[in-house]
TITOR-546796 format. One record per residue: residue in three letters; x, y, z of N, C-alpha, C in turn. Coordinates in steps of 0.02 Angstrom, whole numbers, plus 50000, padded with zeros to 5 digits. Atoms other than C-alpha are relative to their C-alpha. Layout:
BEGIN
ALAXYZXYZXYZ ...
END
This chain:
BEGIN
UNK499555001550055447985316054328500435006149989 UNK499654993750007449555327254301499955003449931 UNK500314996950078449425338754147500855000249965 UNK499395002150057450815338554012500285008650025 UNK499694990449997452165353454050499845002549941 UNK500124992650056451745369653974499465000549998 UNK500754999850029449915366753966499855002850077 UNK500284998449927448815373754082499274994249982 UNK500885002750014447045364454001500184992250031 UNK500005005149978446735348554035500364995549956 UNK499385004750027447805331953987499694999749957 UNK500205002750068447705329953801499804991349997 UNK500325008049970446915312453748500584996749982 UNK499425004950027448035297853729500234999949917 UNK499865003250091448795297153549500104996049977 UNK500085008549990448585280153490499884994750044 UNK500415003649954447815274053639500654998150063 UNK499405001649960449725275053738499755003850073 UNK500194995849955449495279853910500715002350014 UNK499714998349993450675292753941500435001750078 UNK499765000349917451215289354139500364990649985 UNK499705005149994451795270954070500405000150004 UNK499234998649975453345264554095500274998549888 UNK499674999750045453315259753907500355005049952 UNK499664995650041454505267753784499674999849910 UNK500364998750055453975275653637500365006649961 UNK499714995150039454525286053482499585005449997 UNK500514993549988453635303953490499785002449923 UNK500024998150086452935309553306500275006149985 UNK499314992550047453945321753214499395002949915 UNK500164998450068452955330753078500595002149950 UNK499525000450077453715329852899499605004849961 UNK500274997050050453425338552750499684996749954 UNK500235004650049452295331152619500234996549961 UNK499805002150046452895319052534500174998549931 UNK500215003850071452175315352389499805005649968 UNK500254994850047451555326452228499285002050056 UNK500574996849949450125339552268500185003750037 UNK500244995249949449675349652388500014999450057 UNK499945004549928450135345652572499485002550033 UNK500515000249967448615342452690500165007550047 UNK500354992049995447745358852743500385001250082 UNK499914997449908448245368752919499634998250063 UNK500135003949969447945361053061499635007450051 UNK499924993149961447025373853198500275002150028 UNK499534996449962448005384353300500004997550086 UNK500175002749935448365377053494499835003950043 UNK500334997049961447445383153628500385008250041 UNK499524993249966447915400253712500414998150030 UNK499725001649957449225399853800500564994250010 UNK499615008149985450025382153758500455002249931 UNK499524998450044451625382253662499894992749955 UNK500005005150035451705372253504500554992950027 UNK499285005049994452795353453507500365001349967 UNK499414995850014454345357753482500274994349956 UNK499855007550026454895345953318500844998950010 UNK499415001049973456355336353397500604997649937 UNK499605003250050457845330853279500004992550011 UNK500325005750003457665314753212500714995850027 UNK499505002649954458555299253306500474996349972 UNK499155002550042460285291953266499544993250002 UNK500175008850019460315273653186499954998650080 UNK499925000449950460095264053352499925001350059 UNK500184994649945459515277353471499484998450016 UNK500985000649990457845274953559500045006750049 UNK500224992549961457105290953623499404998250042 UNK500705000949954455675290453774499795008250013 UNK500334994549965454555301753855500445001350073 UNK499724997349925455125313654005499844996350070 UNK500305002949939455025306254164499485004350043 UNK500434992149972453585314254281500485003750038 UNK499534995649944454175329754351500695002849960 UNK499404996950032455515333654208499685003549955 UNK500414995850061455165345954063500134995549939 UNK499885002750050454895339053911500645002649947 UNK499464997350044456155339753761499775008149961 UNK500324994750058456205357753680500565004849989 UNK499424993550029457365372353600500365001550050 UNK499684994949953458465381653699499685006150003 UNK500404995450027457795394553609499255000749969 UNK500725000650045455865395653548500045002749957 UNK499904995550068456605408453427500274997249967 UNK499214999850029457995399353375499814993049938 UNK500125006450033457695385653217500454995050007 UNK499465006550013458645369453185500315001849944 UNK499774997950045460115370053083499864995149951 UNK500375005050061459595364752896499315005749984 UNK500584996950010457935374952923499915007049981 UNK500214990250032457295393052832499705002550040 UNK500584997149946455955395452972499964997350057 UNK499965004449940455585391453150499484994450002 UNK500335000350022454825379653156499404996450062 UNK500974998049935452735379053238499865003449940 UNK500364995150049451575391453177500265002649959 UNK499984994550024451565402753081500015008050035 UNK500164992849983451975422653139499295003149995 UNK500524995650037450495434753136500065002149952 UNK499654997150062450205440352971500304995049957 UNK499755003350034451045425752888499614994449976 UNK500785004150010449915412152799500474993850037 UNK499545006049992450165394252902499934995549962 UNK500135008550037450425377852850500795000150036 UNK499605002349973451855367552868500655004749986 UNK499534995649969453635373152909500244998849923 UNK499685000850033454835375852761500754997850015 UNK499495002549964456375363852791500614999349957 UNK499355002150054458085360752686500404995850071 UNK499505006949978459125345052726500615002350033 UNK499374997749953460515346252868500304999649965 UNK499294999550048462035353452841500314991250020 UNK499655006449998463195335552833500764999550008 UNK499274997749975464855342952870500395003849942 UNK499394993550059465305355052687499755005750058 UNK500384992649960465065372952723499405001849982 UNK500744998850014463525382952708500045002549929 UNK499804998150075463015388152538500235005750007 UNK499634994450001463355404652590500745002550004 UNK499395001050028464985401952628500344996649965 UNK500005004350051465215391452477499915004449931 UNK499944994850055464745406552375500625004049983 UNK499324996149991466015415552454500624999549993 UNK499315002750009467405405252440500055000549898 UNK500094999650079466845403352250500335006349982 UNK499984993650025466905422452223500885001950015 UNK499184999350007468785422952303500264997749986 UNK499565003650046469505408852211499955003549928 UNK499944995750065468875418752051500365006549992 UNK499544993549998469625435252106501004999150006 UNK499075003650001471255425252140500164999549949 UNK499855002650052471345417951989500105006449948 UNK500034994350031470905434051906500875007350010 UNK499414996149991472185444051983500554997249974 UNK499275000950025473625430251942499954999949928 UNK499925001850073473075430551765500275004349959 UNK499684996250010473325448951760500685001150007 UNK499325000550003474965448051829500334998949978 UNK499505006050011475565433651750500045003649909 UNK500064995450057474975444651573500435006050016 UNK499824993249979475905460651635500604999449996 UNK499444999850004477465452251671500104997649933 UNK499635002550088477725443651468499785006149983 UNK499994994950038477205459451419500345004450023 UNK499324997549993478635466951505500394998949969 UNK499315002450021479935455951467499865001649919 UNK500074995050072479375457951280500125004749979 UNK499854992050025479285474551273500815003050021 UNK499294999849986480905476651369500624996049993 UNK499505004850031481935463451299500485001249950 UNK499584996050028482825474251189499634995249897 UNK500345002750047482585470350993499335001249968 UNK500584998250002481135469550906499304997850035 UNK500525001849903479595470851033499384996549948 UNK500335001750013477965461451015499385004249978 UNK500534995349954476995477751063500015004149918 UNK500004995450066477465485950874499594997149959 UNK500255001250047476475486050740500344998749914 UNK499695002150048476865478450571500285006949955 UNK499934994350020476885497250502500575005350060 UNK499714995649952477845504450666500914990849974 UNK499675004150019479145488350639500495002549942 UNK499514998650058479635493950458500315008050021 UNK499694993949987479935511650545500644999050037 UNK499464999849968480975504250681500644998249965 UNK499525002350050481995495250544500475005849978 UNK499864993350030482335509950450500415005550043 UNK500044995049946482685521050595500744996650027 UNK499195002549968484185508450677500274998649933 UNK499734997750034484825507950511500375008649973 UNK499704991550005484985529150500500224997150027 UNK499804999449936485735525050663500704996649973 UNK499485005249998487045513550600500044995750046 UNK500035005149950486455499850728499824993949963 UNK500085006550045486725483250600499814995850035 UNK500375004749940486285473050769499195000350010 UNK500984998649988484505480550791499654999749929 UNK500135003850069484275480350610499664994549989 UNK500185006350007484375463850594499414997650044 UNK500455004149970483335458450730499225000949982 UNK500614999650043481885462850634499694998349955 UNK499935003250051482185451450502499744993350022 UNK500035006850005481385435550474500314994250009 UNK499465003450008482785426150444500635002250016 UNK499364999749972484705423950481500105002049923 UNK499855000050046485485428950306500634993549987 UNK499425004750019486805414350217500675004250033 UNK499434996749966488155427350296499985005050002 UNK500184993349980488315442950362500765002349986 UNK499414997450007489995447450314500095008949984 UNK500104993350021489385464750244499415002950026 UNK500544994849953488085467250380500385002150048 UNK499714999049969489135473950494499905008850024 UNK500254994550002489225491450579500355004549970 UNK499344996050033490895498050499499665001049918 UNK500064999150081490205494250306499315005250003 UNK500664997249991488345501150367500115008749995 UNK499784991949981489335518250435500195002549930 UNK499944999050083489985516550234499285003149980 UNK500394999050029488455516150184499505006250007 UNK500394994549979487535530350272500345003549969 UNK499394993850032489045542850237499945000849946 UNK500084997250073488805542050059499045001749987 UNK500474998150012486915541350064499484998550082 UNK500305000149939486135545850232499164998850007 UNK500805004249980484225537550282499655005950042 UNK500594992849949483005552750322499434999649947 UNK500545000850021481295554750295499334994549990 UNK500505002449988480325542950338499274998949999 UNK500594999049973478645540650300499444993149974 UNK500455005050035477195526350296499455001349948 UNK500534998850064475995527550162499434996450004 UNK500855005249996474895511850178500464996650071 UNK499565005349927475165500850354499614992249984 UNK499995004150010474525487150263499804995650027 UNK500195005049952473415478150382499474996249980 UNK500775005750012472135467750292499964994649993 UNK500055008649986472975451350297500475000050077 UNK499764998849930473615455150485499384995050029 UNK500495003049950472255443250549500284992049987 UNK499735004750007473075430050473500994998449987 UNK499224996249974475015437450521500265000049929 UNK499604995450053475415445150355499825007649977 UNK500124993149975475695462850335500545003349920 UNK499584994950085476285475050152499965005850020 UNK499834994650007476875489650213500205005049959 UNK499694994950055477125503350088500175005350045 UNK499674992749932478485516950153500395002549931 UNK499574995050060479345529850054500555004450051 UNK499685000149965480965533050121500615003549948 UNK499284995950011482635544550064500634996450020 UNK499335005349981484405537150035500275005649965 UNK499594995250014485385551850011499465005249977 UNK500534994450013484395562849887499694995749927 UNK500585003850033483455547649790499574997850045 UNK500685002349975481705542649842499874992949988 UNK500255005350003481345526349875499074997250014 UNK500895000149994479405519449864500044991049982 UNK500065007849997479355501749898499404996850044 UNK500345004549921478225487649999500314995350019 UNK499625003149973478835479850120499514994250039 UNK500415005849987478115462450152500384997850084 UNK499695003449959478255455250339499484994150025 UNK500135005949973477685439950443499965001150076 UNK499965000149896477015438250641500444992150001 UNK499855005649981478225426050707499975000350073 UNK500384999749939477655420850873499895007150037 UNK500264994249971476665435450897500525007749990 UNK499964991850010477955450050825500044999349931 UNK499895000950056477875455550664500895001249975 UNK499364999750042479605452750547500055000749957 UNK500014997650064480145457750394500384995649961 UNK499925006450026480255444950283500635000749939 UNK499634999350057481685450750162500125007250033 UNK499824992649991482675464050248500575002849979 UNK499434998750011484175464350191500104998949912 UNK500085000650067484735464149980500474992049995 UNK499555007150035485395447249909500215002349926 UNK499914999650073486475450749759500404994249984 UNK499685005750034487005438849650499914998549912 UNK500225001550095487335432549440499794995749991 UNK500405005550023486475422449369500414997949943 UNK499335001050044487805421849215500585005150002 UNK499614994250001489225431649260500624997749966 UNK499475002050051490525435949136500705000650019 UNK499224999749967492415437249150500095006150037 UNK499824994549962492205454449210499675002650065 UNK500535000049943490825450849331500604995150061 UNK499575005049952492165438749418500535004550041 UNK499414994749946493435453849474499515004150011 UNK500364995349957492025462749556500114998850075 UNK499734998449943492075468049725499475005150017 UNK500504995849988490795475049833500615002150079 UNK499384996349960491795486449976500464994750027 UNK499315002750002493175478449933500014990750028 UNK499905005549991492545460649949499944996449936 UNK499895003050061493005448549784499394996250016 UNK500495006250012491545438549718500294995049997 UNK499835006650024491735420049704499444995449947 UNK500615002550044490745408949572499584997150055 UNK500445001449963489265405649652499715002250057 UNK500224996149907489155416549798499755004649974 UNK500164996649982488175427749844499945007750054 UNK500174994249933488085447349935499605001150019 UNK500704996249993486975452950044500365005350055 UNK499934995449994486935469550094499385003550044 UNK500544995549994485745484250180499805003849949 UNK499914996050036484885493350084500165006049990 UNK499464993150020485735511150002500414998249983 UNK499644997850056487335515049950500454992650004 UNK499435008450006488305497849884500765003049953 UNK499234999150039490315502249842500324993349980 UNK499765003850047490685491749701500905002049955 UNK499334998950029492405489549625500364993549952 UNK499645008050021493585476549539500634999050019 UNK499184999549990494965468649547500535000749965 UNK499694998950084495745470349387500035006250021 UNK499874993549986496755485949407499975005149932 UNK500104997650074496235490949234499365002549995 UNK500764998450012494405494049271499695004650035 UNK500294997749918493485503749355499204999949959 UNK500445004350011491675498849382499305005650031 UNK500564995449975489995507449413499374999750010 UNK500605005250006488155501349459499555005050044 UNK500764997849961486385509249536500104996350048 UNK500145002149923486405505649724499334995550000 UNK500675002149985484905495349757499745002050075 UNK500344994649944483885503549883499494994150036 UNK500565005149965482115494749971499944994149958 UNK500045004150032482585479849850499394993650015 UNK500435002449939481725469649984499944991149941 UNK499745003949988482545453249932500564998849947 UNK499625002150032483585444549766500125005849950 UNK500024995650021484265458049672500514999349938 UNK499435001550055485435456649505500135006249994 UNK499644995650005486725471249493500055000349921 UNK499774998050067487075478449316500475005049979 UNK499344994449999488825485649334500485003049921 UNK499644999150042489645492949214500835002049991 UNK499465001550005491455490149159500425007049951 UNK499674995350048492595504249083500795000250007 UNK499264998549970494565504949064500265005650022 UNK499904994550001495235516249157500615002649976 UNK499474997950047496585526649121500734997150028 UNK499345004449974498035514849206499754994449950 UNK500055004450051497205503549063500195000749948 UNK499884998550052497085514548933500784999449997 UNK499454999650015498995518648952500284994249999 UNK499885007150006499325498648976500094999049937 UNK500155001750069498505496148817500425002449945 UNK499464994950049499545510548729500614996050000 UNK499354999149984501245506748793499914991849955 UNK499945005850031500775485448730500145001049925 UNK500084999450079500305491448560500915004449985 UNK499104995649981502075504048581500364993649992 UNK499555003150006503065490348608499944995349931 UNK500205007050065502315476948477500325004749925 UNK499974997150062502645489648338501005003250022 UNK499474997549965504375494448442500344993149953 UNK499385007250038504865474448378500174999449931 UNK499964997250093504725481448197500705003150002 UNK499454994749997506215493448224500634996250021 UNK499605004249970507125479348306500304993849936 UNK500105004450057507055468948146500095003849930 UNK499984996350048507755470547959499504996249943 UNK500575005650014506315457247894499765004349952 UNK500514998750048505135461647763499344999550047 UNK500635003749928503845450547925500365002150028 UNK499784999949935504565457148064499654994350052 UNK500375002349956504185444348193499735005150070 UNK500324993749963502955452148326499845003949977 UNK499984992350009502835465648248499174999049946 UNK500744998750027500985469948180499685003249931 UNK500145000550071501335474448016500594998949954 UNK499235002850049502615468747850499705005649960 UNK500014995550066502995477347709500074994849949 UNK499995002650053502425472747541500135003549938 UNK499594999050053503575476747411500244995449950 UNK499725006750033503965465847267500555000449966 UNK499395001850000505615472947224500445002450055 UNK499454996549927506345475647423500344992150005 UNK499405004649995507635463347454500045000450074 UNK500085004249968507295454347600500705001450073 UNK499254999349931508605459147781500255005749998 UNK499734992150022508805476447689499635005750048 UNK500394994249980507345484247783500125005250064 UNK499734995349918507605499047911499245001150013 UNK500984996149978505875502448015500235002350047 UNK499794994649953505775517848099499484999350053 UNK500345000749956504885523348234499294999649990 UNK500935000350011502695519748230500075005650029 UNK500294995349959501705533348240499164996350004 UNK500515004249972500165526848355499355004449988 UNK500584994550004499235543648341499364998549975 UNK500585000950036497955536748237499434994350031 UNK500395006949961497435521248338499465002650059 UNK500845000949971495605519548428500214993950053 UNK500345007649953495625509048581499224997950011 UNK500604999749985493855504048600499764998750061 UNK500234999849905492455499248736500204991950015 UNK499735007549988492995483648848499364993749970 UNK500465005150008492175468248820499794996750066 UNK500235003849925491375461348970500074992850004 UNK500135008250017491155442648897500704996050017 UNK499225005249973493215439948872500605003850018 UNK499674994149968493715458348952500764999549940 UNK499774996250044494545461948782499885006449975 UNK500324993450040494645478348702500445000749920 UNK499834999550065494755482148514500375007549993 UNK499604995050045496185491948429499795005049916 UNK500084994850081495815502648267500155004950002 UNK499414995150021496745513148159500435000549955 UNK499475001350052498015515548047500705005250020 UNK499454995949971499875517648115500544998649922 UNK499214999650033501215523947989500625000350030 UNK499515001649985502925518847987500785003749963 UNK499685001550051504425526947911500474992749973 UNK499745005350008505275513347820500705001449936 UNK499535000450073507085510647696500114990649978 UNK499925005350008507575497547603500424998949926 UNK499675001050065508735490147455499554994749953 UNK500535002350034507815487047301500364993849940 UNK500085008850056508085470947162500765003949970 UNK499624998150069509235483347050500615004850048 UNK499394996249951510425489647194499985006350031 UNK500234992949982509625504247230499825000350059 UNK500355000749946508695509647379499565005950007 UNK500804994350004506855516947432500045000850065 UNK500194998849906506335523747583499355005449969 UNK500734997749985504635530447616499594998250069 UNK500165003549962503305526647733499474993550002 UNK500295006749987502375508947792499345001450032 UNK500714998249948500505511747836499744993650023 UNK500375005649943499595496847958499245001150009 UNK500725000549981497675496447939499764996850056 UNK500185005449939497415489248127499424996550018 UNK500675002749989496055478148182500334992750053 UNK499505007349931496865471348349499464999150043 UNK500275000049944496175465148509500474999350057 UNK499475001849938497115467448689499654998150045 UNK500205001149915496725455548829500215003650043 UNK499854995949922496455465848995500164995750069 UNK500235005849931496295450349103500744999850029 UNK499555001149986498055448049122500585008150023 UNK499794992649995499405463149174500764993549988 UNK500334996650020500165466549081499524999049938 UNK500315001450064498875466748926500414995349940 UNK499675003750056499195455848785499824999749950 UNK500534999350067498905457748600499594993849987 UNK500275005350020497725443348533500074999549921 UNK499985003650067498335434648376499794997349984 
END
């Protein structure tokens, strides 16, 4: 009887009673791993000296029938005796020396992904990819931000009210603004020509923060307190701003002036040299505001508003000047001028009669007024009148009842008022 290749002992016994020289075909057993819960059946003994374990074959496609070697061929086995099946952790047979046996430890063929190992690997460089474009893709908006000119994202709500401040010294009304919350109703007097006004008379130095105001910054609001120089007054204000997408702005940067009842003399105002209209509004930077009127009779004078830091009501004050005062003179001059013009007892126009009860009526001569004594007073803001008082003497002649004639003088206790509104002035009767 021939012996099974590889063996030298004698022919093993039939396994299941097959004789192994038939011609029938037959499937060869494949040990598995235990199936079921437990403990898989104990180690089998070790095969005889010398004889190599069966080599467990891969199992057979749907369809496939596998036989035994023909005599005289080698049976099925590795290429390698070292080498495992792919799928497997170990070779698999015994156990090494040194290693405890039992059955082989197996994992399920690969099925055509990759291995887990390279499955890790691919993992780990899609994360470093991703990682890198995230940095990038962060690096470049925080360029363009920061270099986008304006105000940057990268400032702080306390560095913000500095930059403000700072392109204002500068006279830069463009960068200014962009730090503002809002567009203002018009910018007619943000400009850089009125701004260059405004420095020149009271220049922006000194700078300094005080509080940076960050304890409602988690929810993008921010009260800066800064104390800041506008010529050689101190300003000490807070300055409230807002994160709008992610920079902070200053929520009221510019001054809004405006009346709330403005009187006849609030109507010829003029901020560098622009006329109010009812209902409008200036807005301005803050420092020096050149106020004026238009009424060439006035001249006008008001506290700058400084870190107003938004609606601000002006409280100008109105005084005639002296192209008024002399207005006013020369009106009252003439009105008492129409006395001299007239032989009346009433002069018409004229601001005072004579009461005599025996002057005879067309007889009277009036000389020249003397004004010396007259008080112009302060204007009125309400109907930009100003009050006269005084007492102007007159000489005066005249023919009396009995043919005679007096002469003396005519005194005028005054208690006038001259509209300014108009040029030139006008007495009020």
């Amino acid at each position: 009887m021939t012996n099974w290749p590889g063996n030298h002992g004698p022919t093993p016994r039939d396994p299941g009673g097959v004789d192994p020289n038939a011609a029938t075909h037959a499937v060869p057993q494949v040990q598995r791993p235990w199936p079921g819960p437990g403990n898989p059946p104990g180690p089998q003994a070790p095969p005889p000296t010398g004889q190599q374990p069966w080599p467990t074959p891969p199992p057979p496609s749907v369809g496939q029938q596998q036989s035994w070697p023909a005599p005289g061929q080698q049976p099925w086995q590795a290429n390698n005796p070292q080498q495992s099946w792919p799928g497997t952790s170990e070779q698999a047979g015994w156990a090494a020396p040194g290693q405890q046996q039992g059955w082989p430890t197996t994992t399920p063929p690969n099925t055509g992904g990759a291995a887990p190992g390279s499955s890790r690997r691919n993992r780990k460089t899609l994360l470093i990819a991703v990682a890198v474009i995230v940095v990038l893709v962060g690096a470049g908006v925080a360029y363009m931000r920061v270099s986008g000119g304006g105000a940057s994202s990268s400032l702080t709500a306390a560095e913000t009210v500095t930059a403000y401040l700072e392109a204002l010294s500068s006279g830069d009304a463009e960068k200014a603004l962009s730090y503002n919350k809002s567009e203002p109703a018009n910018s007619d007097l943000l400009t850089n020509e009125i701004l260059s006004k405004q420095i020149a008379e009271m220049p922006i130095s000194d700078i300094r923060i005080l509080d940076e105001g960050e304890e409602l910054a988690g929810i993008g609001m921010g009260a800066v307190k800064v104390a800041v120089k506008f010529g050689d007054q101190l300003s000490d204000s807070t300055v409230r701003l807002s994160k709008v997408e992610e920079t902070w702005k200053i929520d009221e940067g510019v001054n809004k002036i405006e009346f709330l009842n403005p009187s006849r003399a609030d109507e010829t105002l003029t901020i560098f040299g622009k006329e109010l209209k009812m209902g409008e509004a200036f807005y301005v930077f803050p420092g020096f505001v050149d106020v004026g009127s238009s009424n060439e009779y006035l001249d006008v004078t008001s506290e700058s508003p400084l870190m107003a830091a938004g609606t601000t009501y002006l409280r100008p004050t109105y005084v005639l000047n002296d192209d008024g005062v002399d207005a006013v003179s020369t009106v009252m001059a003439e009105a008492f001028a129409a006395c001299e013009r007239s032989r009346l007892l009433d002069p018409p126009d004229c601001p005072v009669r004579l009461s005599k009860y025996d002057a005879v009526d067309g007889t009277v001569t009036w000389g020249k007024a003397d004004l010396s004594g007259l008080t112009i007073g302060d204007l009125s803001d309400y109907d930009m009148t100003v009050r006269i008082t005084g007492t102007v003497t007159i000489p005066v002649s005249y023919q009396t009842r009995d043919g005679g004639t007096q002469s003396g003088t005519a005194e005028s206790v005054t208690f006038n008022s001259v509209d300014v509104s108009t040029s030139p002035p006008q007495i009020v009767r």
